[in-house]
VOPAGU-2260 file (C-alpha; in pm, 1 decimal, decimal comma):
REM VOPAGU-2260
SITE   aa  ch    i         X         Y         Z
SITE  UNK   A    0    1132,7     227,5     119,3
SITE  UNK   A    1    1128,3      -6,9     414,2
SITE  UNK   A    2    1013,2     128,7     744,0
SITE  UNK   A    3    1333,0      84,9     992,0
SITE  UNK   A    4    1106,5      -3,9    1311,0
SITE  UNK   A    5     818,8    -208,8    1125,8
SITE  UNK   A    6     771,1    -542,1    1296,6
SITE  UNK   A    7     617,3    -669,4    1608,6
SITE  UNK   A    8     594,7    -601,2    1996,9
SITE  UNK   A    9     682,3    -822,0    2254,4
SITE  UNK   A   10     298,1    -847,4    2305,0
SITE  UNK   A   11     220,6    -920,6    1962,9
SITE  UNK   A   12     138,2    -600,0    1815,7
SITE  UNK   A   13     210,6    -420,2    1504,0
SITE  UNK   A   14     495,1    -183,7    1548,4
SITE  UNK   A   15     591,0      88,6    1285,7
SITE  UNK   A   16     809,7     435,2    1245,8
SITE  UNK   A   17     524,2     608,3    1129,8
SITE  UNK   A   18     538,8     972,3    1341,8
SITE  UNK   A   19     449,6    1300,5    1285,4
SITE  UNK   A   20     828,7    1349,7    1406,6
SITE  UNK   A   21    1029,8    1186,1    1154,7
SITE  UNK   A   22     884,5    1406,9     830,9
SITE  UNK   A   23    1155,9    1560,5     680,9
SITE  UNK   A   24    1126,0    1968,8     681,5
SITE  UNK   A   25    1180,9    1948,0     298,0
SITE  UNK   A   26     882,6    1810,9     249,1
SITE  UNK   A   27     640,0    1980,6     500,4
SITE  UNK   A   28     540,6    2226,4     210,3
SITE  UNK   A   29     406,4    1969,1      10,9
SITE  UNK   A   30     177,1    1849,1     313,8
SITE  UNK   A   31      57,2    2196,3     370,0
SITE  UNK   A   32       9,1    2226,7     -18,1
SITE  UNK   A   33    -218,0    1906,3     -33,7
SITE  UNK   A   34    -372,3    2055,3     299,6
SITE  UNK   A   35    -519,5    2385,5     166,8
SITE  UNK   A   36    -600,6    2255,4    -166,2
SITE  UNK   A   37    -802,4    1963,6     -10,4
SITE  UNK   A   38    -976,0    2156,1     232,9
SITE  UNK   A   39   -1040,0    2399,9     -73,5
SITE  UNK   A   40   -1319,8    2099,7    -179,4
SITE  UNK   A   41   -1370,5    1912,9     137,8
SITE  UNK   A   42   -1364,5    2163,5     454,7
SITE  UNK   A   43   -1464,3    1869,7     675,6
SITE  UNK   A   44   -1192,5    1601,5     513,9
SITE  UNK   A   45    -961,0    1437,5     783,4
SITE  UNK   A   46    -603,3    1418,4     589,3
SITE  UNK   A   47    -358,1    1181,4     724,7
SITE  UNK   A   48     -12,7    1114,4     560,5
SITE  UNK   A   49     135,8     759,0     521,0
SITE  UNK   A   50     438,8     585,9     349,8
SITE  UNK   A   51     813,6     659,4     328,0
SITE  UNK   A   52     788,9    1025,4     448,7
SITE  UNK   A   53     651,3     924,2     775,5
SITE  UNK   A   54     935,3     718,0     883,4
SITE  UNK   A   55    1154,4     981,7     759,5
SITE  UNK   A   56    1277,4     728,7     464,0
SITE  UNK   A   57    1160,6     993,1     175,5
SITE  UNK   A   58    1463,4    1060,8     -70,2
SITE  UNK   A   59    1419,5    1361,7    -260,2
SITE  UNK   A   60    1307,7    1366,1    -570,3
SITE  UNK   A   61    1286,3     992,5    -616,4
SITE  UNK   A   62     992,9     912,0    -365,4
SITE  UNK   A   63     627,6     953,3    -395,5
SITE  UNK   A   64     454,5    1157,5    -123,6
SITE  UNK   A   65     123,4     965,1      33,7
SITE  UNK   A   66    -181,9    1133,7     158,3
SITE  UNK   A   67    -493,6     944,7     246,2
SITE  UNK   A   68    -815,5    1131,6     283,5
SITE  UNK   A   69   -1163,6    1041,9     435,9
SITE  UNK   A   70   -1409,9    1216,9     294,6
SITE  UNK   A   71   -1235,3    1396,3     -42,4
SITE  UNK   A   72   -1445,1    1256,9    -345,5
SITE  UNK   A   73   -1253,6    1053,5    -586,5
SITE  UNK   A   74   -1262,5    1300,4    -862,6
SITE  UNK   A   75   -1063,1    1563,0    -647,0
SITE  UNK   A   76    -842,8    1333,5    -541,3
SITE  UNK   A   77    -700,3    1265,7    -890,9
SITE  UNK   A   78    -688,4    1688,0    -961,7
SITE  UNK   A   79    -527,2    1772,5    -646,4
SITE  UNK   A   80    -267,7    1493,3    -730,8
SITE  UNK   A   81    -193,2    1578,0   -1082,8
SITE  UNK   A   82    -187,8    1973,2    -984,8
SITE  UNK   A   83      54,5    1914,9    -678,9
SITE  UNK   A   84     273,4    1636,5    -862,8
SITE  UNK   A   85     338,4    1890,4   -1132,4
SITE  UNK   A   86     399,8    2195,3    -877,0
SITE  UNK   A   87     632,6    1973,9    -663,0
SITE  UNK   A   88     813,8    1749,4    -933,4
SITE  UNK   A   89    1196,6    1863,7    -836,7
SITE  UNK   A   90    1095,2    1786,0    -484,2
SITE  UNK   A   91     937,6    1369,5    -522,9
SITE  UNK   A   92     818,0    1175,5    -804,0
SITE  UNK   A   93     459,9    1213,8    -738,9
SITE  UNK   A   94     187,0    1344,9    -451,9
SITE  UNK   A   95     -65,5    1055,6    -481,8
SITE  UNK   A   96    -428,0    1106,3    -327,3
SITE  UNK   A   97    -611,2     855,2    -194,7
SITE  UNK   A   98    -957,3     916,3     -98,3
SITE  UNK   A   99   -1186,0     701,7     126,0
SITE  UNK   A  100   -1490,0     767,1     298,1
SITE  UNK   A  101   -1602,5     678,6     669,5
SITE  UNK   A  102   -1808,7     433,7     583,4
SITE  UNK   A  103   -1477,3     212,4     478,1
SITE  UNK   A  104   -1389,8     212,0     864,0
SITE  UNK   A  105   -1660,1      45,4     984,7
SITE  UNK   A  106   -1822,2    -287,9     995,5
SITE  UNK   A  107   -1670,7    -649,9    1063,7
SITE  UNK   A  108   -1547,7    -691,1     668,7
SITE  UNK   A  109   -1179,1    -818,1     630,9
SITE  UNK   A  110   -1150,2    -471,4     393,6
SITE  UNK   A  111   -1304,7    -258,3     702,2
SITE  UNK   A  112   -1045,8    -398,2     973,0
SITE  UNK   A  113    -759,9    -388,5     748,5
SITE  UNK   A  114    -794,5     -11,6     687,1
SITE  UNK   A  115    -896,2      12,7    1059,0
SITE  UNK   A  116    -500,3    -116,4    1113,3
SITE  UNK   A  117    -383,2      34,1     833,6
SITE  UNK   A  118    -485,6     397,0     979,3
SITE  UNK   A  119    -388,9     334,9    1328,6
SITE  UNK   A  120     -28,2     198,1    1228,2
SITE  UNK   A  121      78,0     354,8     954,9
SITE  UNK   A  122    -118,3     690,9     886,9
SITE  UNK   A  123     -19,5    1026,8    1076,7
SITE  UNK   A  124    -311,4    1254,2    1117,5
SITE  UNK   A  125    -242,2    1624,3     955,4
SITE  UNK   A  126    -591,0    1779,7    1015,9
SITE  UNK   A  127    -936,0    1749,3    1022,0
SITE  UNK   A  128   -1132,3    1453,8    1264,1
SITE  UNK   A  129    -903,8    1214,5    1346,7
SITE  UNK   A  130   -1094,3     904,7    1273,3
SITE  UNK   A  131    -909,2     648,8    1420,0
SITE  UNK   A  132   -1079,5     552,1    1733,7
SITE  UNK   A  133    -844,4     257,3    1833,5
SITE  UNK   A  134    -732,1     263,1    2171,0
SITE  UNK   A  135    -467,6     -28,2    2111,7
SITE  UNK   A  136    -208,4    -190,3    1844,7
SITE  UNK   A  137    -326,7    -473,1    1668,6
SITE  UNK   A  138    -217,9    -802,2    1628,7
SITE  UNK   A  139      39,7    -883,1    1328,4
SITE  UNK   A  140    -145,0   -1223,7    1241,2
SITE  UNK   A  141    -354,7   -1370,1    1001,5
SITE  UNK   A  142    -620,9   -1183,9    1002,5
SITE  UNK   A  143    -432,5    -886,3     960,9
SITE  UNK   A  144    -286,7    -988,9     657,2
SITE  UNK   A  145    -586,3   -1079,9     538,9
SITE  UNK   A  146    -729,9    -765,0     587,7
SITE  UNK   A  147    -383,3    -620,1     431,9
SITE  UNK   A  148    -384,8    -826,8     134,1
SITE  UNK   A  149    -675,2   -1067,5     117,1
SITE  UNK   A  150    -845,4    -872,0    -215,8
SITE  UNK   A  151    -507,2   -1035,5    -434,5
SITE  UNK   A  152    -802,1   -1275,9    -571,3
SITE  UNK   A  153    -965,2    -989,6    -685,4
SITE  UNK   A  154    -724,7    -761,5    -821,0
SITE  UNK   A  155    -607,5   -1093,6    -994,3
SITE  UNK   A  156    -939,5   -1172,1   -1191,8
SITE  UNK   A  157    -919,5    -788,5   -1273,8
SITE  UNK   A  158    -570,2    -823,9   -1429,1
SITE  UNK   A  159    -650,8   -1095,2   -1626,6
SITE  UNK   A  160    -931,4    -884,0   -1817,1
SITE  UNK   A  161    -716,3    -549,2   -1834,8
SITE  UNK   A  162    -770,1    -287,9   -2083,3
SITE  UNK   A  163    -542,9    -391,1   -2368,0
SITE  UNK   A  164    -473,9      13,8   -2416,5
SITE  UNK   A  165    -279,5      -4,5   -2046,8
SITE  UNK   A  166      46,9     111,8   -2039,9
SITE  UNK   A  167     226,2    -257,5   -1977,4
SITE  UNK   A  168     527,6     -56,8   -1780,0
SITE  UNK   A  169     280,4     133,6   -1554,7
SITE  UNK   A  170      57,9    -150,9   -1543,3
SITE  UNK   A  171     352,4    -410,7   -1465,6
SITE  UNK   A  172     469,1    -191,6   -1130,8
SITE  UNK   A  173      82,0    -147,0   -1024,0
SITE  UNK   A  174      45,6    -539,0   -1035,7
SITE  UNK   A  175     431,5    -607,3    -876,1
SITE  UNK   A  176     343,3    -356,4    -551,6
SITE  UNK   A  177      27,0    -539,1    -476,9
SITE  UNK   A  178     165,3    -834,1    -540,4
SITE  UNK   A  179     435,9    -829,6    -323,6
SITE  UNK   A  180     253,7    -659,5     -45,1
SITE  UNK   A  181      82,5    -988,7     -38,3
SITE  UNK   A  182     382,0   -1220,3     -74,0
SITE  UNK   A  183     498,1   -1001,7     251,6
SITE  UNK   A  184     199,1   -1152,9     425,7
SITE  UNK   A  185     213,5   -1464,8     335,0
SITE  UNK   A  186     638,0   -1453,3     448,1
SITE  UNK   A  187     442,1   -1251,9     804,5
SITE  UNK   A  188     227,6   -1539,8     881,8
SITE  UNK   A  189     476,7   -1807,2     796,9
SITE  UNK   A  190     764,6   -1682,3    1067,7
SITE  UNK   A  191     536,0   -1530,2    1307,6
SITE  UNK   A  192     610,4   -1142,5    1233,1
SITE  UNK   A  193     508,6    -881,5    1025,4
SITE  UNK   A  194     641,4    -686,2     735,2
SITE  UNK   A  195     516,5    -453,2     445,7
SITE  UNK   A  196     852,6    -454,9     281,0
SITE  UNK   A  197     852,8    -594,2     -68,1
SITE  UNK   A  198    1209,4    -640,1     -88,7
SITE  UNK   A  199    1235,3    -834,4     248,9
SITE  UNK   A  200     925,5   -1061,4     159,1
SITE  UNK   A  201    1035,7   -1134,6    -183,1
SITE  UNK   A  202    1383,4   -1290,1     -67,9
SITE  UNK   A  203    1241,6   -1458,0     171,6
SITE  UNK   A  204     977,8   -1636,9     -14,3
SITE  UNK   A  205    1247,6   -1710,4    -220,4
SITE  UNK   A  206    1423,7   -1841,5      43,3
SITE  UNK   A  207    1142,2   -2091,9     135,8
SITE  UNK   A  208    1035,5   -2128,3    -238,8
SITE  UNK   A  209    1350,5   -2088,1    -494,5
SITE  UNK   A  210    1150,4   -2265,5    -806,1
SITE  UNK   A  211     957,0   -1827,5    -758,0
SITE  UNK   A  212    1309,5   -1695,8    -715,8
SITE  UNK   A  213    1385,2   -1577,8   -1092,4
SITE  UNK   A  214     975,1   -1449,6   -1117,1
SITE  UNK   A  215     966,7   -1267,8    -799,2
SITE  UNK   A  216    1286,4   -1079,9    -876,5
SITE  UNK   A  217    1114,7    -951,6   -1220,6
SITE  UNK   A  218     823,6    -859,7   -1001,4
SITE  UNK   A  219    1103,7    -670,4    -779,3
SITE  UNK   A  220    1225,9    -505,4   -1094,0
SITE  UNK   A  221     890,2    -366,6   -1228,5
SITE  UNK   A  222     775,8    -263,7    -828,4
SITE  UNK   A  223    1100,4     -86,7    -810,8
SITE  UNK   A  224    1139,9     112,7   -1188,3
SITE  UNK   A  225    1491,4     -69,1   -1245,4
SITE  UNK   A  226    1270,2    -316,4   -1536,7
SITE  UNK   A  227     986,7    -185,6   -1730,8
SITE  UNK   A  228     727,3    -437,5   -1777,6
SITE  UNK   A  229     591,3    -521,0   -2129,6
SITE  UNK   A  230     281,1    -699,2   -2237,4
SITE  UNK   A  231     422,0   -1030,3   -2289,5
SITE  UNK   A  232     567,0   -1013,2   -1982,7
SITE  UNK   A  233     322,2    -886,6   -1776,7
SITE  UNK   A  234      46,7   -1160,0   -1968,9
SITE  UNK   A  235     308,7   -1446,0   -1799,2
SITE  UNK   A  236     357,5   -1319,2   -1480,5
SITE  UNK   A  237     -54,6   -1282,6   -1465,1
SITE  UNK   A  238    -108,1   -1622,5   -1545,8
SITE  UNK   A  239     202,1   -1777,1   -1344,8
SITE  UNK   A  240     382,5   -1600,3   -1084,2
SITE  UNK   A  241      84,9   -1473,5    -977,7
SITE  UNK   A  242    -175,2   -1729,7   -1033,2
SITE  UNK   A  243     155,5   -1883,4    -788,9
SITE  UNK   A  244      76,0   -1631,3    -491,7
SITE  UNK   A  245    -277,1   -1573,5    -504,1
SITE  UNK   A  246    -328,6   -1944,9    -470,5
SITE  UNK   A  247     -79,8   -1993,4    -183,1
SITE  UNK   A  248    -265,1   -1690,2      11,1
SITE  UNK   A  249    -619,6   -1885,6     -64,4
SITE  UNK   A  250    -463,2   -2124,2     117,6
SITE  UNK   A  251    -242,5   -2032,2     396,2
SITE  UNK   A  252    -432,2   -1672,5     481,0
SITE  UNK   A  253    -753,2   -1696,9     291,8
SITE  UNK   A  254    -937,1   -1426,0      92,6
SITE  UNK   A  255   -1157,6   -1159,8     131,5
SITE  UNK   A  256   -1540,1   -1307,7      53,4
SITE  UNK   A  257   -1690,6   -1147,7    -207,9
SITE  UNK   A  258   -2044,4   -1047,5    -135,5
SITE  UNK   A  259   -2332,7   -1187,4    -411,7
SITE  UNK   A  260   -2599,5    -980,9    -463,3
């Protein structure tokens, strides 16, 4: 869902719905579900929710339900989110999990100041610390979507050598959403303002690059659930469409550096 008041400030900085304000009431229960349960294994966790039922965009039961928490183990994560998604599944499609630690937040890594803008932007604190220490917006450039986006180079080498037991449909809207979050980038940085929303970025880009029209619609199609993806498919749009966009953020953003060891 795109987020109605997502862009940019008059001074630069990112601007987003995201309030505690605009969650529906229908689905407060599910954030005080995920609440209890989490603090069930992680007393200390801070829990912050994110995504379309922070801007009030949820539909019911079609959207998922986003929760981000810093300092739930990974393991957890995954069995609150299965248990909840099944107790919950007239209400949204899905309560996903995500767990993080502290340690993500800091430093002066690309991955660190992304989630660093990603938390002060777009996450509403529910309880527990509230970890984002940010006492400003931050600027909707390049190194923003860098920090957004710039790991496409390695979520790309990772696709290429997927599990050939994957689920192509699953694995085909996994690889469109990231994808697209990173074409969105690339269409931020080129006309000077920011957006996360697939849909906008993708006709854009089109708009500037028609030759990726046809592809990035299919990628639209899988992101969305109106096309399922299968393997063939998904092999082609690894090795072109997305070869396509990883390349053009190398070069117009730049990626995350990989550390060597």
């Amino acid at each position: 869902m795109a987020d109605p008041g997502e862009g940019l400030n008059p001074d630069g900085t990112i601007r987003s719905s995201a309030s505690i304000d605009t969650i529906p009431d229908r689905f407060r229960p599910v954030l005080d579900a995920a609440g209890k349960a989490i603090r069930v294994s992680a007393p200390s966790a801070s829990i912050y929710a994110y995504g379309s039922v922070t801007t009030g965009e949820a539909t019911s039961p079609g959207s998922d339900v986003d929760i981000l928490t810093i300092g739930l183990d990974g393991v957890s994560a995954a069995q609150i989110s299965a248990q909840l998604s099944a107790q919950f599944r007239d209400l949204c499609r899905a309560v996903e999990i995500a767990a993080a630690s502290p340690s993500d937040l800091a430093g002066d890594s690309d991955e660190a100041y992304g989630f660093r803008i990603f938390l002060h932007h777009y996450c509403v604190h529910l309880s527990g610390a509230d970890l984002d220490t940010a006492t400003m917006g931050f600027q909707g450039d390049r190194r923003a979507a860098r920090g957004f986006n710039g790991d496409i180079g390695d979520h790309h080498a990772r696709w290429r050598h997927r599990d050939g037991s994957t689920d192509p449909a699953e694995f085909g809207r996994r690889i469109a959403r990231k994808t697209l979050l990173a074409v969105a980038g690339l269409a931020s940085v080129h006309d000077a303002t920011w957006t996360t929303d697939r849909r906008r970025a993708a006709r854009r880009w089109s708009e500037l690059h028609p030759s990726l029209r046809n592809e990035l619609d299919e990628l639209l199609a899988w992101a969305d659930g109106t096309v399922y993806a299968h393997s063939v498919a998904v092999d082609r749009s690894i090795n072109g469409i997305i070869a396509k966009i990883v390349d053009q953020f190398a070069s117009d953003i730049g990626l995350w550096i990989t550390p060597t060891s």
